[in-house]
N, CA, C and O atoms as a DFTB+ gen file, in Angstrom:
384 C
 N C O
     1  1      26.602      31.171     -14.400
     2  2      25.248      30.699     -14.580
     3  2      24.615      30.506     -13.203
     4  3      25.131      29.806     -12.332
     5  1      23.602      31.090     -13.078
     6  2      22.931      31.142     -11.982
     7  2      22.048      29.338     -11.605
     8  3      21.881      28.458     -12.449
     9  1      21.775      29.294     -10.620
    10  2      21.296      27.767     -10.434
    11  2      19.720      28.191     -10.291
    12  3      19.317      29.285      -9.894
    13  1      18.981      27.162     -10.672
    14  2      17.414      27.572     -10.428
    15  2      16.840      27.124      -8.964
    16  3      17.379      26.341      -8.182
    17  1      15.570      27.844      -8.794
    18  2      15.476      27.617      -7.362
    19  2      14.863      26.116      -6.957
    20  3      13.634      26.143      -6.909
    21  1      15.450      24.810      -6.654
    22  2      14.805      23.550      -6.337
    23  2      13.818      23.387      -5.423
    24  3      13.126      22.373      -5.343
    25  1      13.713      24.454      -4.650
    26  2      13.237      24.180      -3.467
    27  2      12.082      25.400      -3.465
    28  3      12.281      26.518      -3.939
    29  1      10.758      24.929      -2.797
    30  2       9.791      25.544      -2.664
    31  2       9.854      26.380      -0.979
    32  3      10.676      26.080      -0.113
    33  1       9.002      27.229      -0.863
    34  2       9.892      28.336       0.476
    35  2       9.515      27.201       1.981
    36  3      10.261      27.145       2.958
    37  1       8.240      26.407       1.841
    38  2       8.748      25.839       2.970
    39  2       9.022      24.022       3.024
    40  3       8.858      23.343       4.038
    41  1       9.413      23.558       1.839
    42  2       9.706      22.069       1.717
    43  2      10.436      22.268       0.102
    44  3       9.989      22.979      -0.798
    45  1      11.525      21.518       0.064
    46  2      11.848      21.034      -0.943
    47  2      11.365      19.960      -2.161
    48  3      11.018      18.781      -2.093
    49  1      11.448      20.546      -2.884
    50  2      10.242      19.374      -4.392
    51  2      11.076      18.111      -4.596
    52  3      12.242      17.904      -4.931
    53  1       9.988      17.310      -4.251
    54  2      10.401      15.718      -4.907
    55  2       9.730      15.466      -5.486
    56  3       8.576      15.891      -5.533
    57  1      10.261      14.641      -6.160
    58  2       9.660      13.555      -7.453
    59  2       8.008      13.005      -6.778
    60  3       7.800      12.560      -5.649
    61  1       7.067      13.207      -7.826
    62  2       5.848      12.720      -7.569
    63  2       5.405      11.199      -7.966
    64  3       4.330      10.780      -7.536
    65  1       6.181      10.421      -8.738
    66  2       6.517       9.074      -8.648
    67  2       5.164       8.260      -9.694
    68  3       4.601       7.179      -9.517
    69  1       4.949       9.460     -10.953
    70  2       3.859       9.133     -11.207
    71  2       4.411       8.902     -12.863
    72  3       3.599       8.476     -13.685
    73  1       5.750       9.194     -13.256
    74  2       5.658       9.397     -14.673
    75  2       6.538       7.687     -14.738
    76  3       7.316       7.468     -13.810
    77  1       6.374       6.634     -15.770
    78  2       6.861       5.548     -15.805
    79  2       7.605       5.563     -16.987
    80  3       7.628       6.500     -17.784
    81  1       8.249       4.443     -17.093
    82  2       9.221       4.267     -18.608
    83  2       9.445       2.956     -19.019
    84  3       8.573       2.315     -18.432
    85  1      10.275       1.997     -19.855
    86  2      10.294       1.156     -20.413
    87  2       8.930       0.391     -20.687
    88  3       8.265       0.049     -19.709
    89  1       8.644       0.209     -21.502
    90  2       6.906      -0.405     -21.759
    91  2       7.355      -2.357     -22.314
    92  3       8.480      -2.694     -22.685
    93  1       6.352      -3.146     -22.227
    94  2       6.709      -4.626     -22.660
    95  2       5.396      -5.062     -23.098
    96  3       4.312      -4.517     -23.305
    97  1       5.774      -5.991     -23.151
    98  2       4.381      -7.253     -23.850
    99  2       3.767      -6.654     -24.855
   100  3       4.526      -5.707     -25.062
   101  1       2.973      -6.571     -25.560
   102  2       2.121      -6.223     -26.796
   103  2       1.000      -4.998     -26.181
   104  3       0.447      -4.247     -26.984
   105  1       0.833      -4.929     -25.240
   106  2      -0.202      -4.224     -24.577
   107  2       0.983      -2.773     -24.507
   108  3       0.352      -1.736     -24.709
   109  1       2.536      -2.509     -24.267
   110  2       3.133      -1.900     -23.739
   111  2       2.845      -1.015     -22.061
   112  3       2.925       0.174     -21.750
   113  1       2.520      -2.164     -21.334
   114  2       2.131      -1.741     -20.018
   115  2       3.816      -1.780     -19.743
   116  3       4.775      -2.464     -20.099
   117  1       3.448      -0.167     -18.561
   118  2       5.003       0.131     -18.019
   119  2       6.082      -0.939     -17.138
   120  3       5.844      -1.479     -16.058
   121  1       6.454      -0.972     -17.387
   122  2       7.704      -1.940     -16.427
   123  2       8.404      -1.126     -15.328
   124  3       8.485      -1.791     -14.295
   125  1       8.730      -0.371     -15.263
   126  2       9.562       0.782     -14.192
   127  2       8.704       2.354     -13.804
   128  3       7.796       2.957     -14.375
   129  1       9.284       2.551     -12.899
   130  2       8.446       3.706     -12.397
   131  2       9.281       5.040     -11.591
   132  3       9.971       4.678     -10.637
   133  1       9.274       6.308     -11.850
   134  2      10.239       7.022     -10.893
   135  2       9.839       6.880      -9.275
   136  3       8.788       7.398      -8.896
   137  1      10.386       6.426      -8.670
   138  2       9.954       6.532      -6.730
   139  2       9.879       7.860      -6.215
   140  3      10.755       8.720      -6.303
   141  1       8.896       7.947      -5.737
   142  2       8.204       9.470      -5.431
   143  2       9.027       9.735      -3.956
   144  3       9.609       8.878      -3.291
   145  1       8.927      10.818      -3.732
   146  2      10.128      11.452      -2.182
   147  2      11.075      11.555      -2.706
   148  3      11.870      11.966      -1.860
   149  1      11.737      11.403      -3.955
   150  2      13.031      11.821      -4.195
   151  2      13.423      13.156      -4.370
   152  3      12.766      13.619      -5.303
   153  1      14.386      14.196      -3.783
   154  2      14.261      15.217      -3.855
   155  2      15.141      15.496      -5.326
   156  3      16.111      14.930      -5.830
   157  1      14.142      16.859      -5.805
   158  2      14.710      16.889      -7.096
   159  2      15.517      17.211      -7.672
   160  3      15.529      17.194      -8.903
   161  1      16.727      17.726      -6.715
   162  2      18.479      18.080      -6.840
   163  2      18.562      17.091      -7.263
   164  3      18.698      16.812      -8.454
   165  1      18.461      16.018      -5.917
   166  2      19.055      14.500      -7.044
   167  2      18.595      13.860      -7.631
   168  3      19.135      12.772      -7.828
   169  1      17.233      14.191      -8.296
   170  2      16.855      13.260      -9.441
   171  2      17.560      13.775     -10.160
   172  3      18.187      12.874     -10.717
   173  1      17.948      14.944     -10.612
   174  2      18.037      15.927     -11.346
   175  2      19.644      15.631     -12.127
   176  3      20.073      15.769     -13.273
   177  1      20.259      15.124     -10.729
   178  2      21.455      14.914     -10.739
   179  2      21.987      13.850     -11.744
   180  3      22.762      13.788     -12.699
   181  1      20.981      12.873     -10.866
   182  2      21.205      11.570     -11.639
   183  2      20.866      11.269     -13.157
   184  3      21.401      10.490     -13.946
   185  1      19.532      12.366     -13.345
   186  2      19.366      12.505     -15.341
   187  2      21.014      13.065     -15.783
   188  3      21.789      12.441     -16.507
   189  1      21.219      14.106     -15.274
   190  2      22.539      14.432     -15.228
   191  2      24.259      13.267     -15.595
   192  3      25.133      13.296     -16.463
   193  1      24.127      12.850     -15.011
   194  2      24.724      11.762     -15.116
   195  2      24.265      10.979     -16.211
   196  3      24.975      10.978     -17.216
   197  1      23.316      10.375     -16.212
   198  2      22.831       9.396     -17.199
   199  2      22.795      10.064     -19.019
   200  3      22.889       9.466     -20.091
   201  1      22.630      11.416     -18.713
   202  2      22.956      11.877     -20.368
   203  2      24.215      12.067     -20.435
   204  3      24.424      12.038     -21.648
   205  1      25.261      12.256     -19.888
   206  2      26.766      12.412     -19.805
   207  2      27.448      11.135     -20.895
   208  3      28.256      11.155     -21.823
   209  1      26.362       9.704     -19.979
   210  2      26.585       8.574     -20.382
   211  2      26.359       8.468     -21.906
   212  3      27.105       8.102     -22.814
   213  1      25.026       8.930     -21.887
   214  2      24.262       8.742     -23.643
   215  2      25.001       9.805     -24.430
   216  3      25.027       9.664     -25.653
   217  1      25.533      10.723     -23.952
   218  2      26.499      11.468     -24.838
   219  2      27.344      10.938     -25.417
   220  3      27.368      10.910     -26.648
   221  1      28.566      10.191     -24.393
   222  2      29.646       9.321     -24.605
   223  2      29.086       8.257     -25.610
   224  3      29.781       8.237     -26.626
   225  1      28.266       7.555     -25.637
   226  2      27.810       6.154     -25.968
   227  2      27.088       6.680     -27.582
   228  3      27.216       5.952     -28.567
   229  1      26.536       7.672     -27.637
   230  2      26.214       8.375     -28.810
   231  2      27.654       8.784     -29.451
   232  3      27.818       8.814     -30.671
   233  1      28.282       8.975     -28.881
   234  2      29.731       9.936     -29.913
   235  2      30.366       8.406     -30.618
   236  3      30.856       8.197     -31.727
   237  1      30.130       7.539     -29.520
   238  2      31.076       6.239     -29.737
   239  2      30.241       5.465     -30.736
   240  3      30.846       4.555     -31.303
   241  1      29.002       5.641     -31.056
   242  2      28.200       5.309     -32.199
   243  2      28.341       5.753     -33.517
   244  3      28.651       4.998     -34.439
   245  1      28.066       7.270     -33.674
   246  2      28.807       8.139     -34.412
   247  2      30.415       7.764     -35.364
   248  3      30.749       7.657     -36.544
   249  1      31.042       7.667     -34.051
   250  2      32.598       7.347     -34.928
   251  2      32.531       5.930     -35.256
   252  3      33.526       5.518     -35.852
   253  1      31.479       4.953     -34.985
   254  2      31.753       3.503     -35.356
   255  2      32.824       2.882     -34.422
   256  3      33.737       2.136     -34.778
   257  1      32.617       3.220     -33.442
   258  2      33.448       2.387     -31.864
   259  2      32.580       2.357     -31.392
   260  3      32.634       3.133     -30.439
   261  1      31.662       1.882     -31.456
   262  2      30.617       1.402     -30.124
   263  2      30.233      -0.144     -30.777
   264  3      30.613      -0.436     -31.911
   265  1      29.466      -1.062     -29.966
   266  2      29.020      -2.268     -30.196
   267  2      27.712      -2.332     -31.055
   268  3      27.222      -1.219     -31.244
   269  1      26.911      -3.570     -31.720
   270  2      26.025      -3.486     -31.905
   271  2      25.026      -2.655     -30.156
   272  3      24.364      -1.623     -30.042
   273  1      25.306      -3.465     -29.396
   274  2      24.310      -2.642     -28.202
   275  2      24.446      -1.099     -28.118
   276  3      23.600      -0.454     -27.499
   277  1      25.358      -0.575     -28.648
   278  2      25.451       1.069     -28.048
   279  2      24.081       1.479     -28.546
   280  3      23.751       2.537     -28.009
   281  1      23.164       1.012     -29.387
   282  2      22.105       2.048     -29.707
   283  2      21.126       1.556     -28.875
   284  3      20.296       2.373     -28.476
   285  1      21.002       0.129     -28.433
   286  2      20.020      -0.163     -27.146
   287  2      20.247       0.455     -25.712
   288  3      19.331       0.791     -24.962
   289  1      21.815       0.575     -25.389
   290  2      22.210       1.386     -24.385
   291  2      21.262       2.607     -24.514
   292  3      20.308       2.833     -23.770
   293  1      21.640       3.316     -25.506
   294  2      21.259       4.652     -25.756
   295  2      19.790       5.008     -25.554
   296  3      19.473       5.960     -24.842
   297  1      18.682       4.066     -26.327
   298  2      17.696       4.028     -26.181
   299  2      17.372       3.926     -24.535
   300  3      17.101       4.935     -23.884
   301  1      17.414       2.994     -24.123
   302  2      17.367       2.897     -22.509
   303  2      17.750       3.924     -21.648
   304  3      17.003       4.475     -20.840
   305  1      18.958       4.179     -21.841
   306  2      19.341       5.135     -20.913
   307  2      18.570       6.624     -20.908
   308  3      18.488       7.423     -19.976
   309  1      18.140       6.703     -22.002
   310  2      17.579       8.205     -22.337
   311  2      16.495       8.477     -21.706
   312  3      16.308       9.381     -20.892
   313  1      15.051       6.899     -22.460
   314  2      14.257       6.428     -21.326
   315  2      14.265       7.065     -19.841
   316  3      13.415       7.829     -19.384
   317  1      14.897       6.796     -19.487
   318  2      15.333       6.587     -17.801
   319  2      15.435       8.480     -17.468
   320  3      15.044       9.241     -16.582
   321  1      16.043       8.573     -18.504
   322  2      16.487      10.497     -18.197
   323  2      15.386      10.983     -18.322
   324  3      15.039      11.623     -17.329
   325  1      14.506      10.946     -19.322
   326  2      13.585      11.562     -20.110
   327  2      12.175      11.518     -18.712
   328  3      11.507      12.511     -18.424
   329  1      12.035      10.312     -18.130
   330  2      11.430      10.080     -16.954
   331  2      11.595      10.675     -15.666
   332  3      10.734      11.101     -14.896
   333  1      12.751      10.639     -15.561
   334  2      13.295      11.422     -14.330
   335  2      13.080      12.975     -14.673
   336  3      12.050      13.350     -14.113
   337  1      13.584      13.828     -15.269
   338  2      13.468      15.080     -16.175
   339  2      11.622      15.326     -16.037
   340  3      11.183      16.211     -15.302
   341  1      10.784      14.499     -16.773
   342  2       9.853      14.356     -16.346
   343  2       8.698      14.428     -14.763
   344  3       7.765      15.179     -14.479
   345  1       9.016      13.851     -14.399
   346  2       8.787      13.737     -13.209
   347  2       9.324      14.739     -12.161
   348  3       8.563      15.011     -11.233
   349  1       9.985      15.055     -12.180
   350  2      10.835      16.143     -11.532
   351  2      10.122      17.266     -11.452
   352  3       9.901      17.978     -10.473
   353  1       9.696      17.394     -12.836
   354  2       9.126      18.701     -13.720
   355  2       7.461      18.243     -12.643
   356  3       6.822      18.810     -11.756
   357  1       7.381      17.237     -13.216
   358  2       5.725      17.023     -12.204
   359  2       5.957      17.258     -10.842
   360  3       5.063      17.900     -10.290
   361  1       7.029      16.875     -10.054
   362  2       6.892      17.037      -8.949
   363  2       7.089      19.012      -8.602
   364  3       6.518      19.379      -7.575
   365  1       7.569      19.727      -9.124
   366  2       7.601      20.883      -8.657
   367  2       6.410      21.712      -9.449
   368  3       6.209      22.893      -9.166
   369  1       5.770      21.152     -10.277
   370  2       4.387      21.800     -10.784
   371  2       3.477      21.696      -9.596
   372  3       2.687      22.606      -9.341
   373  1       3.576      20.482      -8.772
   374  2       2.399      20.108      -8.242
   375  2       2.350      21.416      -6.805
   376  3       1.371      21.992      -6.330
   377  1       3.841      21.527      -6.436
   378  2       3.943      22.318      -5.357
   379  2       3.611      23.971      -5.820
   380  3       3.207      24.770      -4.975
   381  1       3.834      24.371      -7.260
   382  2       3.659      25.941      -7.394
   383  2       2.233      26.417      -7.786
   384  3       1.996      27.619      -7.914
């Protein structure tokens, strides 16, 4: 499998630091935010990681070994991917 190209020909794409996640209070104004300059290997990486997690934590739901929290884990963590994944995606739109 070939790798896709991260990098634009004369700067590498980072995160544009504009897409947010977890929402609160009744209004659902954002609570967290992706930090922009991150280059997007390793945001990329780190969604990477974090669905590995929600995989595991989903299977362990599934078979009925996980806690009441595994489905708040799950929810959250995805959050967090789904943002990063996001953003990522914004940050290399903005450069092409």
């Amino acid at each position: 499998m070939t790798r896709p190209q991260l990098t634009h020909p004369t700067r590498p794409f980072k995160t544009c630091g504009t897409i947010t996640f977890t929402t609160c209070n009744r209004t659902n104004d954002p609570l967290f935010r992706v930090n922009p300059g991150i280059p997007v290997e390793s945001a990329l990486e780190h969604a990477s990681h974090l669905l590995a997690c929600i995989n595991e934590l989903s299977l362990d739901a599934a078979l009925g070994d996980g806690s009441s929290q595994t489905g708040w884990a799950v929810h959250y963590l995805s959050d967090m991917a789904r943002a990063i994944v996001d953003d990522a995606l914004s940050g290399s739109a903005a450069l092409s």
